[in-house]
N, C-alpha and C positions, 0 to 999 in steps of 0.2 A: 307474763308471770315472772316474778321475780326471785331468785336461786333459794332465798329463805322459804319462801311460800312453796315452790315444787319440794323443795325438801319437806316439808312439816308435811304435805300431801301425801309423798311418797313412804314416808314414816306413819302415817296413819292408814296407808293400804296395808303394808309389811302387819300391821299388829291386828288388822281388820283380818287379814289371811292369816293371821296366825292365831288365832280366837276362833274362826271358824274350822281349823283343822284342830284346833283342840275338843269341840265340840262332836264331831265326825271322827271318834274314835269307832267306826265299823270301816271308815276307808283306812283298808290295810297300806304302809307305805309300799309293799311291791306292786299295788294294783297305780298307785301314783307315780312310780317309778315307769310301770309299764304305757301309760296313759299320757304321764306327763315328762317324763323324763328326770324327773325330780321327787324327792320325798320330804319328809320333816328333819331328817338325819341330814341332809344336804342345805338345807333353809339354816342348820346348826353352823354347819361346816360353813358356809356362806356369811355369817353372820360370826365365829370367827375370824375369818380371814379379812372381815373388813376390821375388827378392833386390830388385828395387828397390823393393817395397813397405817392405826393409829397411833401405834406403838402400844395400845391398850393390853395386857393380860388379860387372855381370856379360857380357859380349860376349857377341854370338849365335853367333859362335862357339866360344866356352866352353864354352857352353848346350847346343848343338847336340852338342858330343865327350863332355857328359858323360853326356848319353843313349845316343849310336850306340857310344862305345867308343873311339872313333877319329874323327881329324878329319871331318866331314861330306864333303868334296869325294870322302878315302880310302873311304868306306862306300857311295858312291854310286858309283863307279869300280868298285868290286867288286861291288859287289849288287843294284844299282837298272838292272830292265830299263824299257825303250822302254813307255811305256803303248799298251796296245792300242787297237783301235779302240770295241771293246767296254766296254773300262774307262773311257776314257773318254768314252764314252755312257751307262753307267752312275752315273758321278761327274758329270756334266749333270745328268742325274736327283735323284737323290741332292741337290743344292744345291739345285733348286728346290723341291723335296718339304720340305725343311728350312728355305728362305725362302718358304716359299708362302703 
């Protein structure tokens, strides 16, 4: 496969997973945090740090709407509950197991 083609591949998985977390606003990012190691805030932060690998300007809040769909504060107002107690004993876990 040739470097155009895995890229245009790879760009169409990135927007495939990020269509479908836009979709699955019941998975809270600390249970994808705890689960996967990663959330949609980090897919943000990821996805700036390659534009400035470009020299591209990119705000975290750019970043951040161009993942959730809508400005972060809006996506979080409607969809992001209270983490529980559980979760976040589980995301304790989780970090250390990962820094361990």
């Amino acid at each position: 496969m040739d470097k155009t083609t895995q890229i245009e591949l790879e760009a169409a998985a990135f927007r495939r997973l990020v269509e479908h977390l836009r979709t699955r606003t019941d998975v809270q990012n600390i249970d994808l945090m705890i689960h996967g190691g990663f959330c949609r805030n980090c897919l943000a932060d990821w996805l700036r740090e390659a534009a400035d690998a470009k020299g591209i300007a990119l705000s975290k809040d750019d970043a951040r709407t161009s993942i959730y769909g809508m400005p972060f504060p809006e996506w979080k107002a409607k969809f992001q509950a209270e983490a529980t107690p559980e979760q976040l004993a589980a995301f304790e876990a989780a970090q250390k197991k990962s820094h361990g």
